[in-house]
C-alpha positions as CSV (number, residue, x, y, z in Angstrom):
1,X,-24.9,-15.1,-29.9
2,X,-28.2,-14.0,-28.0
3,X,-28.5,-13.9,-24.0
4,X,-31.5,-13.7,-22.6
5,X,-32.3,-10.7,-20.3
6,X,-36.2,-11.0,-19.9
7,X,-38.6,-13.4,-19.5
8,X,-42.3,-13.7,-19.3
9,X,-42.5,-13.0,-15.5
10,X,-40.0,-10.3,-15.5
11,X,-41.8,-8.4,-18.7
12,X,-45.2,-8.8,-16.9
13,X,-43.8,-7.2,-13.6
14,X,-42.2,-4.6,-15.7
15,X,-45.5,-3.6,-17.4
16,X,-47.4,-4.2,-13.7
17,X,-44.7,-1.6,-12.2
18,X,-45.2,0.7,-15.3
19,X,-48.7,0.7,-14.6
20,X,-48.7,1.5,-11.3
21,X,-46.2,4.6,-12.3
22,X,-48.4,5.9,-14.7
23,X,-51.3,5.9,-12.1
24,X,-49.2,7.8,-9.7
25,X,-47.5,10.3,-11.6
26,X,-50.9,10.9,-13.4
27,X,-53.0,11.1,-10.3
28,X,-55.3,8.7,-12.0
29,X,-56.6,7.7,-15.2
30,X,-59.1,10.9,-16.1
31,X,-58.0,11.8,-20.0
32,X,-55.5,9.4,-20.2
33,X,-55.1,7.6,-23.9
34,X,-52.1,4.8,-24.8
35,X,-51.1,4.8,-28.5
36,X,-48.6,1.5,-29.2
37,X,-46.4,2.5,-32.0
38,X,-46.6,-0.7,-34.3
39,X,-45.4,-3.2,-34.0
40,X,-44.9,-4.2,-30.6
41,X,-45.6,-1.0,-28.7
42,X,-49.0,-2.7,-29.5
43,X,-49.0,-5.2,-27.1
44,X,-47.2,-3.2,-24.8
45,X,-50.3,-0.5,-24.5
46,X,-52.9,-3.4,-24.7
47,X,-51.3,-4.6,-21.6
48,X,-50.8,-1.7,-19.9
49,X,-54.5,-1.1,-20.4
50,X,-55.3,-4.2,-18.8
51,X,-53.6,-3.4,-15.8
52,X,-54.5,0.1,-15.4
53,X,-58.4,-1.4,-15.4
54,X,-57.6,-3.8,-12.7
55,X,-55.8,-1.2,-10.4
56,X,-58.2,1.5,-10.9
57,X,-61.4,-0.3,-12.3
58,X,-61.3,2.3,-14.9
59,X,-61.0,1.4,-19.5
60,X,-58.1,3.6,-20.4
61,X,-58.7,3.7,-24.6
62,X,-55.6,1.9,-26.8
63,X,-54.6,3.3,-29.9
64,X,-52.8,1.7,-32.9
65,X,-50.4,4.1,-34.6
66,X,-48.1,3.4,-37.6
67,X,-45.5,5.6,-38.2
68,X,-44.0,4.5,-41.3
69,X,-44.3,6.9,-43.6
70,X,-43.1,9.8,-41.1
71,X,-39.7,8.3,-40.8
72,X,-36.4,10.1,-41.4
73,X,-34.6,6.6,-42.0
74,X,-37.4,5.4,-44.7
75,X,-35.6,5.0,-48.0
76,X,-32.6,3.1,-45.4
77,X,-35.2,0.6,-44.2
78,X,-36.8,-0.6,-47.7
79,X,-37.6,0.3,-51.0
80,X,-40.9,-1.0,-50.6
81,X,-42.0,-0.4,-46.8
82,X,-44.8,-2.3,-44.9
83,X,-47.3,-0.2,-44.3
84,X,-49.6,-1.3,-41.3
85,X,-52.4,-0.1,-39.8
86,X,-53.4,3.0,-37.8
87,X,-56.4,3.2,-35.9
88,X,-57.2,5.4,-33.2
89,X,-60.5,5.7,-32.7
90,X,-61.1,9.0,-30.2
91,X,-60.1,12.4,-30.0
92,X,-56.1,13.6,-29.6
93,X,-57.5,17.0,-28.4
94,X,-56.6,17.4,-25.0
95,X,-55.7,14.0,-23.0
96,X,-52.5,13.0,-22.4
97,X,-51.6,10.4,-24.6
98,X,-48.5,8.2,-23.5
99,X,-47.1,6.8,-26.4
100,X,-46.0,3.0,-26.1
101,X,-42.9,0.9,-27.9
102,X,-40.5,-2.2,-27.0
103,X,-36.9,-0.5,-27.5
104,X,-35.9,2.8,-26.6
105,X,-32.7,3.7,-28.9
106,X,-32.1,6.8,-30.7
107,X,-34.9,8.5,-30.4
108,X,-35.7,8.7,-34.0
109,X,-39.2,6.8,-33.9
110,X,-40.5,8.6,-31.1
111,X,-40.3,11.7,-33.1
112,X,-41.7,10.1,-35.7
113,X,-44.5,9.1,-33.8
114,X,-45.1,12.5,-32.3
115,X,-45.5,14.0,-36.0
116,X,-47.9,10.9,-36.5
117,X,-49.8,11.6,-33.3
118,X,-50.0,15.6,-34.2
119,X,-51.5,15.1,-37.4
120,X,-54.6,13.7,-35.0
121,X,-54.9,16.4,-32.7
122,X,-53.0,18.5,-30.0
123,X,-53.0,16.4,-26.8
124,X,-52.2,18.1,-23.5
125,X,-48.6,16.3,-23.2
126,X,-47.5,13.5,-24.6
127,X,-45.4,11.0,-22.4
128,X,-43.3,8.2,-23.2
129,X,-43.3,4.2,-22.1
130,X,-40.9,2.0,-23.2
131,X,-40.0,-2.1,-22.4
132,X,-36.6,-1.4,-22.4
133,X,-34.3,2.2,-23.1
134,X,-31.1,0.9,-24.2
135,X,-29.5,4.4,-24.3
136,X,-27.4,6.2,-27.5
137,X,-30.0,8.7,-28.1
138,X,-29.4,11.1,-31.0
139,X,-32.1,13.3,-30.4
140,X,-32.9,15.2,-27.0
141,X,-36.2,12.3,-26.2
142,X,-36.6,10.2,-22.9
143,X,-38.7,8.1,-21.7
144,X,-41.5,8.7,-18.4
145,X,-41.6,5.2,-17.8
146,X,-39.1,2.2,-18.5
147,X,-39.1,-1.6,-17.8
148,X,-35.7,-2.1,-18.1
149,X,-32.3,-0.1,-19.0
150,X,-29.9,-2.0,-20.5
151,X,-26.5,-0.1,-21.3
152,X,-25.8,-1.7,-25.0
153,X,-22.8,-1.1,-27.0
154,X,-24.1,-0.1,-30.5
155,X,-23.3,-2.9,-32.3
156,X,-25.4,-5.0,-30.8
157,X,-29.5,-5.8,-31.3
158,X,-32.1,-5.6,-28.5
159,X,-35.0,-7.7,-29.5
160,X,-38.1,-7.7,-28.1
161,X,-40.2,-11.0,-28.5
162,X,-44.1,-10.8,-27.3
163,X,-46.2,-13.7,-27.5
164,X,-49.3,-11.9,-29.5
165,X,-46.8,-11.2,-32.6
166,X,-43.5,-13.7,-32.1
167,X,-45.1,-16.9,-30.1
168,X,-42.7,-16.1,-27.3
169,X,-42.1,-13.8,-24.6
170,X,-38.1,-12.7,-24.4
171,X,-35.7,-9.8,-24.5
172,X,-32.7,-10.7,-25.8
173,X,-29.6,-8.7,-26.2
174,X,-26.7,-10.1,-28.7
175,X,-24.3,-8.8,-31.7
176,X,-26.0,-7.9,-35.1
C-alpha cells in the first residue's frame, strides 16, 4: 500500500524554497551550474533553473548526467543496464555545480555521480539538492538542500513521480 506524501503544489513549493536557498547560501547565481542525475534529478534541475531565472533574472546552465556505468551496485541492478544520455554542454572547471536527484538514500549514487562529474572537470565544490532525503546513509554524503525528510524504515520504497517522465506529480511512500 502507497500513501501519498506530496503533491503537485507541495513539490512546486519545495523546489521554489530550494531555489531561494540556493540563491542565498550562494550569494547569487555567478558560476553556478545544476547537473540532474538521470532520471528524475532531470526535472528537478530544469525546474530549479526556472526559478532561479525568475528570482534573479539570471539563466543558470542545466546539465544532464548519467551515471550508470560508475555504479558500485551495477551487476545487482541488471545484466543489461539502460544506458541514457549525458550531456553537459560547458565547462566543470571551476563553478560550483549542485548536483540534482528525487530521493536521497544511501548515498551510493551521489558518489557515483561525483566520479561522473570529475571525469568533466574539477568544479570549485560540488553541492547537493535533493526532493526528498529519506535517511539510512551508508556513506558519509548529505544533502545542501532538501524538499522534504521523510524518516523511512528500509523496507519501504519512496517514489518520486514528475509529470515530464511518469504523467503525474506525487511522492509516495509504501512497502516494497
Amino acid at each position: 500500500m502507497q500513501t501519498k506524501i506530496m503533491d503537485k503544489p507541495s513539490i512546486e513549493r519545495a523546489i521554489k524554497r530550494m531555489a531561494h536557498e540556493i540563491v542565498e547560501q550562494n550569494k547569487g547565481l555567478e558560476k553556478l551550474y545544476l547537473v540532474g542525475i538521470q532520471t528524475r534529478g532531470v526535472p528537478l534541475a530544469k525546474r530549479l533553473a526556472a526559478y532561479l531565472k525568475k528570482i534573479e533574472n539570471k539563466d543558470v546552465p542545466v546539465g544532464i548526467l548519467d551515471i550508470t556505468f560508475y555504479r558500485d551496485d551495477l551487476t545487482r541492478i541488471s545484466h543489461q543496464p539502460v544506458i541514457k544520455n549525458t550531456m553537459i554542454d560547458f565547462t566543470i572547471e571551476d563553478p560550483v555545480v549542485i548536483l540534482c536527484d528525487d530521493v536521497l538514500y544511501t548515498g551510493r549514487t551521489v558518489r557515483a555521480a561525483i566520479d561522473a562529474l570529475h571525469d568533466f572537470g574539477r568544479p570549485k565544490s560540488i553541492q547537493l539538492c535533493v526532493l526528498i532525503d529519506r535517511g539510512h546513509r551508508e556513506l558519509p554524503i548529505r544533502a545542501n538542500y532538501v524538499g522534504k525528510n521523510v524518516p523511512t524504515a528500509k523496507d519501504e520504497l519512496i517514489q518520486v513521480l514528475f509529470n515530464e517522465t511518469d504523467s503525474e506529480e506525487a511522492v509516495y511512500v509504501g512497502s516494497k
